[in-house]
Structure formats: structure tokens, C-alpha cells
C-alpha positions in Angstrom: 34.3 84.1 -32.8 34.7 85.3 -36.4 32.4 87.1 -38.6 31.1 86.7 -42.3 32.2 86.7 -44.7 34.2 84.4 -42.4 33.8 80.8 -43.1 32.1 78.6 -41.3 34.9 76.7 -40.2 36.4 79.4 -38.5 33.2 80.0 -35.9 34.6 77.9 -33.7 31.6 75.9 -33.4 30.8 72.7 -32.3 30.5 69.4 -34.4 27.0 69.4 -34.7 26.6 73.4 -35.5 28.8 73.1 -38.2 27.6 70.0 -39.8 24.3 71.4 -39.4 25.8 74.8 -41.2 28.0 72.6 -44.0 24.5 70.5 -45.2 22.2 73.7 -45.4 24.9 75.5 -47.5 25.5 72.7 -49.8 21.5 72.0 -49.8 19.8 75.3 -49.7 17.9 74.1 -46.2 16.4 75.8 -43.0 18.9 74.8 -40.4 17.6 73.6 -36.8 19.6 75.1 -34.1 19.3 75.8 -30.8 23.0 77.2 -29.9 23.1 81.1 -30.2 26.5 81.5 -32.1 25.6 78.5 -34.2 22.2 80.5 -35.1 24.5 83.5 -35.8 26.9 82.5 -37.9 23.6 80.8 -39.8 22.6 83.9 -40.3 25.6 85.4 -41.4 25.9 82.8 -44.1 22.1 83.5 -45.0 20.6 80.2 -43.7 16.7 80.1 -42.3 17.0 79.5 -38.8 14.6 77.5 -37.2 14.6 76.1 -33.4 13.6 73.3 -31.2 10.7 75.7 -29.8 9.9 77.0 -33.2 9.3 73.4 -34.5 7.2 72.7 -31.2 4.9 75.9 -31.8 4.6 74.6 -36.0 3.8 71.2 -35.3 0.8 71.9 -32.7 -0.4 74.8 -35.2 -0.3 72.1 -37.9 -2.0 69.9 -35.9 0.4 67.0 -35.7 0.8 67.3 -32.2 -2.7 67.6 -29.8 -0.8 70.1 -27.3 2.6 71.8 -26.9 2.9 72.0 -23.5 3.6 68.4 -22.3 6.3 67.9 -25.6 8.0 71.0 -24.2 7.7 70.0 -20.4 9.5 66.6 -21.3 12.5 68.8 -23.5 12.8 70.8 -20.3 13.3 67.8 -17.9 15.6 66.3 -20.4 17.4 69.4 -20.5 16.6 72.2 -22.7 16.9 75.3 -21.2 13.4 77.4 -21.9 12.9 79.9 -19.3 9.5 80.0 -18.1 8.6 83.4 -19.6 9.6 82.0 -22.8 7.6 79.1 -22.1 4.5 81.2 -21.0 4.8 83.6 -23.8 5.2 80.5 -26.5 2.1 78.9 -25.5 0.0 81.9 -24.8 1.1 82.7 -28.6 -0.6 78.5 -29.4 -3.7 79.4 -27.3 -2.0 77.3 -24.5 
């Protein structure tokens, strides 16, 4: 793993971290990312991080989703890892 002012290139990240990393820099964008060291070296180039939970929790408090609970349920079956005290803690946090 390198650090910043390390380039991006040189986190040894996968395909989809660092094209997620290469458009926010060149764009100025929040970057969606789920992958710790993707998230860090994010950071470390000064990108908004925002995940698939944290996109969950804004949609139901915008109201474009009725409930979070059964989108999150279905990303955990199909693979996402969300341990349940996340889970609880998330939803309590939604009035879930």
C-alpha cells in the first residue's frame, strides 16, 4: 500500500477503486466505495467518500425509498458484507 502524496496508481487497488478515484479527481465528485483502502487512499487524495450503506440511509431519509431495511436485506443476500450491529445501529439511526 502507498501513501499520499502517493498517486493513485500506486495503491495497488483494484480496477473499479481506481477508476472510481481517476473520475472524482478529474471531476471534483463524491466517490462511492465500499473497499476500505479504496476509501483511504480517497481520502488521502481529498475525495468525499460516500458508501453503499450511506446511500441506503440518504435515499430512505429523502424519501425515495419507503424503507431501508428490505434494500439492505437483498445487498446482504447478494453479498455485501454488513454486520448485523452495523445493520441494527444504521436503521435505529432511520427510525428502523
Amino acid at each position: 500500500m502507498c501513501r499520499f502524496p502517493c498517486p493513485y496508481e500506486r495503491w495497488d487497488l483494484g480496477p473499479g477503486e481506481s477508476q472510481v478515484i481517476a473520475h472524482c479527481l478529474k471531476n471534483a465528485q463524491r466517490a462511492v466505495l465500499d473497499d476500505a483502502q479504496g476509501r483511504q487512499c480517497a481520502r488521502a487524495h481529498g475525495i468525499a467518500v460516500i458508501g453503499t450503506l450511506g446511500i441506503v440511509l440518504f435515499a430512505k431519509r429523502q424519501g425515495v425509498i419507503q424503507a431501508a431495511r428490505p434494500v439492505l436485506d437483498t445487498l446482504r443476500r447478494s453479498g455485501m458484507y454488513l454486520s448485523d450491529q452495523i445493520l441494527t445501529e444504521a436503521l435505529r439511526l432511520i427510525g428502523e
